[in-house]
N, C-alpha and C positions, 0 to 999 in steps of 0.2 A: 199266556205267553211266558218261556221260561226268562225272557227281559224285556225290561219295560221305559227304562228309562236311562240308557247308555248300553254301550258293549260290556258283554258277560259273555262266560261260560255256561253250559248247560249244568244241569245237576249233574249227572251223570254220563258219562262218553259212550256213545250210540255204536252198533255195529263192530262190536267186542271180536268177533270171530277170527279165525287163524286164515291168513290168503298165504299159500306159499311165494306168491310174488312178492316181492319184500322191499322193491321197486329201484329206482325211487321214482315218483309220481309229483305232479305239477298239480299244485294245491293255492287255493283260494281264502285268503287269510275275511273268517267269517263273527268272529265272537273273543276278545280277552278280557283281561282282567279276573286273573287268576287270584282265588281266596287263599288259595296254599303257599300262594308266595314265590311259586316254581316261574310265572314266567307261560306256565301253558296255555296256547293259543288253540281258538277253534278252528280247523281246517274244513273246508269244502273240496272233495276231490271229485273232477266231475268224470275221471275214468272207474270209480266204485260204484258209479251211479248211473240211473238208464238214463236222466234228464235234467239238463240245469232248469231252474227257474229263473234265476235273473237274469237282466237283460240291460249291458251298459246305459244302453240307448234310450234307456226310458227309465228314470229313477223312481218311480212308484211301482216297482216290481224289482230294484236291488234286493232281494233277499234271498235267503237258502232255509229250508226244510230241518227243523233242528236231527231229525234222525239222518241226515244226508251227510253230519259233520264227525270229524275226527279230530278228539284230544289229543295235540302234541306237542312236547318237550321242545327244549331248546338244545340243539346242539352248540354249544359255547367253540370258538374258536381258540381259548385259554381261561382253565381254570387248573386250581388246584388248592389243596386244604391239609393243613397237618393233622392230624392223630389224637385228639381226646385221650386224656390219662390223668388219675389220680381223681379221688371222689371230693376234692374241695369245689364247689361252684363257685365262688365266690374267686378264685385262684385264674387271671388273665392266665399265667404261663401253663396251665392244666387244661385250659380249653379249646375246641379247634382256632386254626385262625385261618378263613376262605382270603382267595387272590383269584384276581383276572382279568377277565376283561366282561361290560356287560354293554347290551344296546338296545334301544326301546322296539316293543310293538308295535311291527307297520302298521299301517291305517289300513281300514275295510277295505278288500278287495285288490289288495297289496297279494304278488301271485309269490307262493314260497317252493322250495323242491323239499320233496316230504320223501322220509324212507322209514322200515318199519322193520327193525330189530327180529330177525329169524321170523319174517313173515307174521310177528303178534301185532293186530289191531290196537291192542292196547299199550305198543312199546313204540308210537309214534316219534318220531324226530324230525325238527323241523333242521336242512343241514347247509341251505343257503338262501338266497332270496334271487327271484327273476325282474328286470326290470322290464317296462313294460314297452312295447316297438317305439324308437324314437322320444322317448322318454327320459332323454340323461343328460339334458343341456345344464341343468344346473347343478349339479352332482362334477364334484363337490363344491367349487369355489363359488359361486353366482356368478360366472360370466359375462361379460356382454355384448350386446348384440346390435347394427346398426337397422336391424325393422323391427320396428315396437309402434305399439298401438300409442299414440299420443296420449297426453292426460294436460289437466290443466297446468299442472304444475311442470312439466316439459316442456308446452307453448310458455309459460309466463319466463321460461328459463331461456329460453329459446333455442333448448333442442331438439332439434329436425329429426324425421325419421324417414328413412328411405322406401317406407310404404305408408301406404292410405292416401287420402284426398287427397292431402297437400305436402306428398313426396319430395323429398330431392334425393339428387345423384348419391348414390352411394361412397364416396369418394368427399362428402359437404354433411354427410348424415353426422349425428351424433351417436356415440357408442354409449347406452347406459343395459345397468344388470335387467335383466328378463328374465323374468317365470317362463315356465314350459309353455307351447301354443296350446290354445283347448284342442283337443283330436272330435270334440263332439262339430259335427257340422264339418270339420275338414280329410279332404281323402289325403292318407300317409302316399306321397310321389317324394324321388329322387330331390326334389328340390325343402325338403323338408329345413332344411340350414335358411329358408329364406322366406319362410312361415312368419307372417306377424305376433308376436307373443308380447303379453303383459308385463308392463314394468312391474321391474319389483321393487318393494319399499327402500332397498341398500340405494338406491335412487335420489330416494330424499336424505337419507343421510347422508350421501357422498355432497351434496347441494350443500347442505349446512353444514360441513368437513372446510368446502370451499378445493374437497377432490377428484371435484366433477370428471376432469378434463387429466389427470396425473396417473399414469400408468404403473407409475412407478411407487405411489402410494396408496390408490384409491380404486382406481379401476382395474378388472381384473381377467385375466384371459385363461386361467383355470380350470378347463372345465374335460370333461370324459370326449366330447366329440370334436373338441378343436384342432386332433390329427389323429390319424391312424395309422400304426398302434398307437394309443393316448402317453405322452409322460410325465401326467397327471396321478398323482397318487395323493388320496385324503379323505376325509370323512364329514359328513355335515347332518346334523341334526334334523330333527321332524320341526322345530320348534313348539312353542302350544298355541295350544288349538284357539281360534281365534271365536269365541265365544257371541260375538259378535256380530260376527259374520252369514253368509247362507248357511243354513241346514239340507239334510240329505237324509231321504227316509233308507235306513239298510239293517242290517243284521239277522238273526236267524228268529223263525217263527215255529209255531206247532200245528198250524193250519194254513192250506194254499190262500185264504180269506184274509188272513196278517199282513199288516201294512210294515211290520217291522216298527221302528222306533227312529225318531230325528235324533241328529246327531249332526254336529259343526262341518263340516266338510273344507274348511279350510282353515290355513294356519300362519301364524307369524314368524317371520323370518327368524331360522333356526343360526345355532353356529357353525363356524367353518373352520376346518382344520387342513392344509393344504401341503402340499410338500410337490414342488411343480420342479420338472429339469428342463424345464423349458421347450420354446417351439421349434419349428426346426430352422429357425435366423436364430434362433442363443438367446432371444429372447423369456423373459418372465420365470426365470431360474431364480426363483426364491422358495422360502418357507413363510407360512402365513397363519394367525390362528388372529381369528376375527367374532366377534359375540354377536347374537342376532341384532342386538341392536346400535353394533357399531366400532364397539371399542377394539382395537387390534394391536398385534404384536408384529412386526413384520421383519423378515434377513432376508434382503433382497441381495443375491448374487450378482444379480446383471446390471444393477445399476450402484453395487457397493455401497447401501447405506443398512441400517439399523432403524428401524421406524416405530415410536411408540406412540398411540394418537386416543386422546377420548373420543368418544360418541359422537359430542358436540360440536368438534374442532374448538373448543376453549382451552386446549391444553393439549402440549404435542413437547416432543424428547426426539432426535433426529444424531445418529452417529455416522462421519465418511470413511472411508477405506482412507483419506488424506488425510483424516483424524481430524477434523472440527466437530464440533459436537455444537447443539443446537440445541436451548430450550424455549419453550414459545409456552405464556397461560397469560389469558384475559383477568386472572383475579389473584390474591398473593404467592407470591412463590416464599415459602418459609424455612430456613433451616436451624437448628437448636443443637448441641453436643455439650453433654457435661464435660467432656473433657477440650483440650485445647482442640482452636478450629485455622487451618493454617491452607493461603494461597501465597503461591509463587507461580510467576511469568517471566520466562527467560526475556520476554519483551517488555510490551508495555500494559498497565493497567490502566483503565477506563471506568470509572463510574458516572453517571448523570441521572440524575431526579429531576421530573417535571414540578414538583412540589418542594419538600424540604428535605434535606440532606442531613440526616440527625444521625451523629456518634456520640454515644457513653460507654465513658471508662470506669469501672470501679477501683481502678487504683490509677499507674501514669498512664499517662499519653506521649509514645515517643516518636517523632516523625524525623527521617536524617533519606539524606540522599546523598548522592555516589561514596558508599561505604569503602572503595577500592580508590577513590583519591586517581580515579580518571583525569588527566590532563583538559582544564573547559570542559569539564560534566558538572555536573551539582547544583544547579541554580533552583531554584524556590521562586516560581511565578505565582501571584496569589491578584485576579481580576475580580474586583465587587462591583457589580451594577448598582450598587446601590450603597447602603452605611453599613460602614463596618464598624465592629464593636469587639472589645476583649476586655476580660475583665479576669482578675486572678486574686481570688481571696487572702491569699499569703505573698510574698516578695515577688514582684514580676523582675526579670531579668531579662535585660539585650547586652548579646555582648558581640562587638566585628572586631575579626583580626583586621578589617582595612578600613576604608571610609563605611563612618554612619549617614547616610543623605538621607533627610526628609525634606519633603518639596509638597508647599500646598499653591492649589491658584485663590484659596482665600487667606483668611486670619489664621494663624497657628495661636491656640488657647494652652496655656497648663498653669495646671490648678492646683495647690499642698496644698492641705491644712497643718501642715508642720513645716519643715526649715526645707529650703531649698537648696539643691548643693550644686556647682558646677565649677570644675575645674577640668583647665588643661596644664599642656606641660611646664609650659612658665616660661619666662624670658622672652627674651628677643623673639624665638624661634618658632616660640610656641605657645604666644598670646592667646588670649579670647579678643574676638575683635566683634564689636556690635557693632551694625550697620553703617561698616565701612568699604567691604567690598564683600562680593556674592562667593560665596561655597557653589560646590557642586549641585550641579541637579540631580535631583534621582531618578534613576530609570524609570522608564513604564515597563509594567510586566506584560508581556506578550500573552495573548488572549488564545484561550483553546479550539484549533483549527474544529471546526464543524462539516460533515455527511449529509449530503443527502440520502434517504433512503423512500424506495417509493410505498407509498401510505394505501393500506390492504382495507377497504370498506363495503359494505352490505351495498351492494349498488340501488336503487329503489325501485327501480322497476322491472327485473330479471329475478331480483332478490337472492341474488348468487354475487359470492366476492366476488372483487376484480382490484386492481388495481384506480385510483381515482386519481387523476389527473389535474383533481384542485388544487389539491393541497401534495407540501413533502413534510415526510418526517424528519429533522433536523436534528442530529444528535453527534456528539463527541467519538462516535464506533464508527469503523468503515461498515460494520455488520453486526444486522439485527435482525435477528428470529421475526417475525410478523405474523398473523395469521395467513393459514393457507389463503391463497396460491403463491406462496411465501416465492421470491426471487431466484434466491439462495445466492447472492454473488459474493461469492464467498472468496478473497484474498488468502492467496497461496504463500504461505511464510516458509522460510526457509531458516536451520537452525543456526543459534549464534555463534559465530566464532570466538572462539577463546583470547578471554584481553577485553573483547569489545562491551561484556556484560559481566558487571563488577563478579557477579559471587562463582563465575566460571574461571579460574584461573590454574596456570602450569604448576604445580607443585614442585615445591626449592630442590626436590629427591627425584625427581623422572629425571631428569640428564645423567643423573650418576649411572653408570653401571655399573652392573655386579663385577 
């Protein structure tokens, strides 16, 4: 056998001769894995030939006759290459430099259109690819589809499919990504759109995304047959071969007696690259590039967001066309700048720790509120559940322009170890009086109004997020990122007026004019 142990090339390309038909012909992708580097595939063409051998229908006779194949090139969609000059090797700017575009080798039995340069056998091109009848449900985006063959992990999720045993109405079914139907065992009929087909693994990812159910981030309707003409335009990987998985005896032999060679026959989910104008409601007008195993970039037109999401749903980045922006991670969010690091909010700032709330300064610490001398702005509410403590190495200082009030409901303690000083103004007016009559009270400081937000957990027995109804998350923000199926209620701000937020103000020179 000229291979023995994966797809190859023959040594040499069979059936050299001149056919003045120069075609092009519909060719049978049989043998790669080019030693030259070129990219050239073995072709099976069965109009050169009096008789195929293989037979879909039966995989212990996929193969072809290696003298029945023709070696042929790639025609590239785009290349080009500069010019070699000057005899330094060593010299980047002297050597060529290749650009373009490249894409891999379909898999066995992938059909190609072959044509043959001035009718030479030996000047094969391979000049596009044929897909194969009803073959293009997931090309390019993985769409999905409401009849799918259940699996365990859809019953555990509780998504329903509109065909098998335990159907429901199409209108209650759940929509997740599908692989193509198997076409072995089924006759291709007009109703091929409603053919049971295989989940596909983007399934379990969108599960642990928690985007089972989200159109607008997770699920996807992308695909070549979802209208005709399609306004799908995009491209998706073979992914690799799933090593794993079933084998499939095929490739080419030197005797009708050759079983050929096993080879993986299926694959993991490749990536997707999408560029969708949507269907004909307006909907799914985005662009989308998604990695096999998850991770995506997504501009979604129709629903005006910007979506950045891992794999895992443990970390996610979300922009509005209303401009909130949105970061969401299960584990630290970190930021470092040797140079200075500066936020402003024409409104209000929010911070809250479940744990400890640590600031250090290596030089001061300066904290001042209503720098614009707002009329009742500037007050300093400071609420401890608990002791509070300060301490200052060097001279601590309190100074009020008005009253000093401190008010306890126990003992007031103070403690020198040096002299103690206390003076007021003097006289009549402005005695010290000891426990003659009561001074002011002091305020209490007004406590930080608190949100509910609803608390996003692995539910236990679906094992799909959801929203959990025990518990709320309590926090100091109207809104908080959460993991998906994140809420998103998101409060609609409107900008400040001028006057109303100190560092916005009329400048003393706008009223003059020129």
């Amino acid at each position: 056998m000229a291979t023995s142990t994966g797809p190859g090339l023959p040594a040499a390309a069979q059936n050299k001769s001149v056919n003045p038909n120069a075609g092009p012909y519909i060719g049978i992708v049989k043998g790669y894995g080019d030693d030259t580097g070129m990219g050239r595939i073995a072709v099976y063409i069965p109009a050169l030939v009096s008789q195929r051998i293989s037979s879909e229908v039966d995989p212990t006779r996929k193969h072809e006759l290696i003298e029945n194949i023709v070696l042929c090139n790639l025609a590239l969609p785009y290349y080009g290459r500069t010019n070699a000059q000057g005899a330094t090797q060593e010299n980047y700017d002297n050597t060529t430099k290749s650009y373009g575009m490249w894409f891999p080798t379909p898999d066995i039995d992938s059909q190609v259109l072959v044509i043959f340069v001035e009718g030479d056998r030996e000047k094969g091109y391979i000049i596009s690819y044929i897909p194969d009848a009803f073959m293009l449900h997931m090309v390019p985006g993985i769409p999905v589809s409401p009849t799918f063959h259940s699996t365990a992990r859809t019953k555990e999720a509780k998504l329903f499919s509109a065909a098998g045993k335990n159907k429901v109405a199409a209108d209650k079914a759940a929509q997740v990504p599908v692989a193509e139907y198997n076409k072995i065992g089924h006759k291709t009929t007009l109703e091929w759109g409603n053919i049971p087909r295989p989940v596909h693994p983007l399934s379990d990812t969108l599960l642990a995304q928690g985007l089972q159910g989200d159109y607008a981030r997770g699920l996807s309707t992308s695909g070549a047959q979802r209208e005709s003409p399609s306004n799908v335009f995009g491209i998706s990987t073979p992914g690799p071969l799933n090593d794993s998985g079933p084998e499939q005896t095929q490739g080419l032999v030197d005797k009708v007696e050759d079983t050929g060679y096993k080879w993986p026959s299926s694959r993991n989910s490749g990536h997707t690259f999408v560029m969708d104008d949507g269907d004909g409601s307006g909907e799914s007008q985005l662009i989308r590039l998604r990695t096999g195993t998850g991770h995506q970039l997504l501009l979604n037109d129709t629903d005006g967001i910007i979506y950045i999401g891992n794999a895992t749903g443990s970390a996610w980045v979300e922009m509005t066309n209303a401009g909130q922006i949105d970061v969401f991670s299960k584990q630290d969010v970190s930021v470092h700048t040797e140079g200075n690091m500066n936020f402003l909010a024409d409104k209000n700032v929010r911070i809250q720790s479940g744990e400890d709330l640590v600031m250090l300064a290596g030089h001061n610490l300066r904290v001042e509120t209503n720098p614009g001398n707002v009329e009742g702005k500037g007050h300093a509410h400071m609420h401890i559940n608990g002791n509070m403590k300060m301490r200052a190495m060097g001279t601590f200082n309190i100074k009020s322009e008005d009253w000093f009030n401190v008010t306890s409901k126990e003992a007031i303690s103070i403690t020198t170890l040096a002299c103690m000083y206390i003076k007021s103004g003097g006289g009549k007016k402005n005695p010290i009086k000891l426990n003659t009559e009561a001074g002011n009270q002091a305020e209490v400081p007004s406590v930080v109004p608190k949100y509910a937000t609803p608390w996003i957990t692995l539910e236990s027995t679906s094992k799909t997020f959801k929203v959990d109804g025990t518990y709320e998350y309590t926090t100091a923000m109207q809104r908080v990122p959460m993991h998906e199926p994140d809420e998103r209620t998101h409060q609609t701000a409107e900008a400040p007026a001028a006057g109303t937020t100190p560092h916005i103000t009329e400048k003393k020179t706008a009223s003059i004019s020129n």
